[in-house]
C-alpha positions as CSV (number, residue, x, y, z in Angstrom):
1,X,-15.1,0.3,10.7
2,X,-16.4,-2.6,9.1
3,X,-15.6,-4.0,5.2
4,X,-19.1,-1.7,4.0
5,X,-18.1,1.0,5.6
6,X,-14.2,0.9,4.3
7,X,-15.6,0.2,0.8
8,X,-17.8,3.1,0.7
9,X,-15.4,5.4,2.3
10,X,-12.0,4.4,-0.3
11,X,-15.0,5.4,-3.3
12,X,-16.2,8.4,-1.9
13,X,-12.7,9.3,-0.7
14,X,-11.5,8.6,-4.8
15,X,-14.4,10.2,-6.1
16,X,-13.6,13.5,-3.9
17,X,-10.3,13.2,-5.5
18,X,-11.9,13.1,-8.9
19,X,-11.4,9.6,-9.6
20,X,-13.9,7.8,-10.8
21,X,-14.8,4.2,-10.7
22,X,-17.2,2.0,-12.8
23,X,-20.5,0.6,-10.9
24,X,-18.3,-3.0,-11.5
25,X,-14.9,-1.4,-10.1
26,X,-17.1,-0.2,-7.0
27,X,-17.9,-3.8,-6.3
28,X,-14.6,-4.8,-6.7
29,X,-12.7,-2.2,-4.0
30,X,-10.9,-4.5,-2.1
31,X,-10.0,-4.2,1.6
32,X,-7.3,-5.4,3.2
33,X,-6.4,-5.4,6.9
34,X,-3.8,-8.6,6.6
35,X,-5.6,-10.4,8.7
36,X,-4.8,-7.8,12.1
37,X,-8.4,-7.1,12.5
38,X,-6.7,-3.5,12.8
39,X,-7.9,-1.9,9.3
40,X,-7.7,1.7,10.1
41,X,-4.4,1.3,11.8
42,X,-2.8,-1.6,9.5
43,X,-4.4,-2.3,6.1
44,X,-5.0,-0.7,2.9
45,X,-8.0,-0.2,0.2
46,X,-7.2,-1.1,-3.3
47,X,-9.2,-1.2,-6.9
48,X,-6.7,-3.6,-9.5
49,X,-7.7,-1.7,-12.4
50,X,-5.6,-4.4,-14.7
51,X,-3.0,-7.1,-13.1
52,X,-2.1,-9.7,-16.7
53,X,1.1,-11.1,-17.4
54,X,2.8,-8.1,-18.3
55,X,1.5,-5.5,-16.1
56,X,-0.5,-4.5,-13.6
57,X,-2.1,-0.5,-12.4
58,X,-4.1,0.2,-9.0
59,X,-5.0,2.8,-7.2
60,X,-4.0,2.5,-3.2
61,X,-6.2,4.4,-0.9
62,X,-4.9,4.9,2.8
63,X,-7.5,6.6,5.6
64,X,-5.8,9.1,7.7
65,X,-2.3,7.6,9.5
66,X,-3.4,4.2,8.2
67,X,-0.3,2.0,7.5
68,X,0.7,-0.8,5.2
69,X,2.8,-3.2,6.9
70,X,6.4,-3.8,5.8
71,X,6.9,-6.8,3.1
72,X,9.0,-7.6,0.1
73,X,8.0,-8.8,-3.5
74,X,10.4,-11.7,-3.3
75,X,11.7,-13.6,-7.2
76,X,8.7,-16.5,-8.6
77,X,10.7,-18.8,-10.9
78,X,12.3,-17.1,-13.4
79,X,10.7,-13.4,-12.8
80,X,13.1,-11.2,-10.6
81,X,10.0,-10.2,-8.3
82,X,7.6,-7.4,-8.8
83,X,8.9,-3.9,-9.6
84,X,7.1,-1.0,-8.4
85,X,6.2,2.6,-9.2
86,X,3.8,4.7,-6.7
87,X,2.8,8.0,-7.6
88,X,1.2,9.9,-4.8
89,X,-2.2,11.9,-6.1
90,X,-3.5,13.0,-3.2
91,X,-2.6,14.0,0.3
92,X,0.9,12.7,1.7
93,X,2.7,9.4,2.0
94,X,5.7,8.4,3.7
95,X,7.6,5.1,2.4
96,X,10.3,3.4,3.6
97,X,12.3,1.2,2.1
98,X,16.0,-0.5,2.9
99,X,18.7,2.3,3.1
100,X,20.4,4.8,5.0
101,X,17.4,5.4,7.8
102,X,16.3,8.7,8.1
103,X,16.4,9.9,11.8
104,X,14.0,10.7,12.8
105,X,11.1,9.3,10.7
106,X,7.8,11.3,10.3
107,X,5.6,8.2,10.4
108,X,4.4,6.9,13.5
109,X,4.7,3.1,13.7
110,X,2.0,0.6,14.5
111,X,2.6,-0.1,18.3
112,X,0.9,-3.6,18.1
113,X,3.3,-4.6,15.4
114,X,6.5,-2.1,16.3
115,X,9.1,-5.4,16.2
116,X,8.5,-6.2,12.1
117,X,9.3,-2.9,11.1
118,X,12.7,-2.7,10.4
119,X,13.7,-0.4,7.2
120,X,13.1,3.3,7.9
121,X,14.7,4.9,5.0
122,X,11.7,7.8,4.1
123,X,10.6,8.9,0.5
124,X,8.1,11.5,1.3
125,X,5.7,11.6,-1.3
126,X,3.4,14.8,-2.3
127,X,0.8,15.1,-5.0
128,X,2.7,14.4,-8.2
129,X,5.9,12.9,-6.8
130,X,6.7,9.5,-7.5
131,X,9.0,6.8,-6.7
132,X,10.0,2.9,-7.6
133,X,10.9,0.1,-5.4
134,X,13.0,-2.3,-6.7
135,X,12.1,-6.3,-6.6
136,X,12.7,-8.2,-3.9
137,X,12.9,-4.5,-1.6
138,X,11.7,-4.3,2.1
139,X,9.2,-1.6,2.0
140,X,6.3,-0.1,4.2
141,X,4.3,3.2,3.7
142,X,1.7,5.1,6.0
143,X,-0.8,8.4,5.2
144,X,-0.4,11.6,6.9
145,X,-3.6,12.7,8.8
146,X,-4.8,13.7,5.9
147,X,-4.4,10.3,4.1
148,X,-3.8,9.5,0.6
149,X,-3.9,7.8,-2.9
150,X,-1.3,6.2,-4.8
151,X,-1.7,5.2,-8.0
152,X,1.0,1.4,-8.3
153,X,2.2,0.9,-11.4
154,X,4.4,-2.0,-11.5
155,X,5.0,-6.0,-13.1
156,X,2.6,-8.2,-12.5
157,X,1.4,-8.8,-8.9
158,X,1.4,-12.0,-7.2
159,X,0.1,-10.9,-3.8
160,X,0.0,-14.5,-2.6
161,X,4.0,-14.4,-2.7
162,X,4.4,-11.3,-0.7
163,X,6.5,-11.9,2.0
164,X,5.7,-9.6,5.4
165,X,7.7,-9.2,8.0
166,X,5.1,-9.6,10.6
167,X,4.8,-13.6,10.8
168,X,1.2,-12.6,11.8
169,X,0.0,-11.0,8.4
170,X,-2.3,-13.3,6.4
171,X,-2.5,-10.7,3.1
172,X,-4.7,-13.3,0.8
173,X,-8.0,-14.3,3.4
């Protein structure tokens, strides 16, 4: 699936869900396969509704089974790292984050990139559930077959400072 095709799906697929973007937040869906060249196995499609100094609100669309790869929001200067709240709307999510792992796990890991996942405590997350990730927390998350939205509400986001686990994962190209 190329970038015009991803774009067109994550509004159609937010529409569906009854949300609605602008004709300037259409143009800014952004998709992000990390570099992988693997989007509908590892990546993500995002619209930053507002990102400022204090704050920052998105909505996260993952296609069926896709998969964000693990990574942390590590401390910048004097901020602790970003904080994060994700509240499933539609379909089903599972996240991991560092913990007591849950055996075994529901989600099916990336085969090219099996060796950086390494935190497999699961959060399942249903329409209305939410949940929020501490700074500085290893953290992954993948869509049922179904796939899903999340809306993130967290601190302000530095993506450029994201730390993956997988040395191969370029998030900012």
């Amino acid at each position: 699936m190329n970038r015009k095709e991803a774009q067109r799906k994550t509004i159609e697929t937010l529409t569906k869900a009854g949300l609605f973007l602008t004709e300037v937040e259409k143009q800014r869906v952004e998709i992000a396969d990390f570099g992988l060249n693997r989007l509908e196995q590892e990546g993500l499609q995002l619209i930053t509704y507002e990102n400022n100094s204090h704050y920052c609100a998105k909505e996260l669309v993952l296609f069926p089974n896709q998969t964000c790869p693990e990574h942390k929001h590590p401390p910048i200067g004097q901020t602790e790292g970003k904080q994060e709240t994700f509240r499933c709307r539609a379909g089903k999510v599972y996240l991991y984050v560092e913990g007591e792992p849950t055996e075994p796990i529901q989600a099916t890991i990336p085969k090219e990139s099996e060796a950086y996942y390494t935190v497999f405590h699961e959060i399942e997350l249903n329409p209305g559930e939410q949940y929020t990730i501490p700074p500085n927390t290893l953290h992954w998350f993948q869509a049922t077959d179904q796939g899903a939205i999340v809306s993130e509400f967290s601190t302000t986001s530095r993506d450029e400072y994201d730390i993956f686990t997988n040395p191969g994962v370029n998030r900012i190209s």
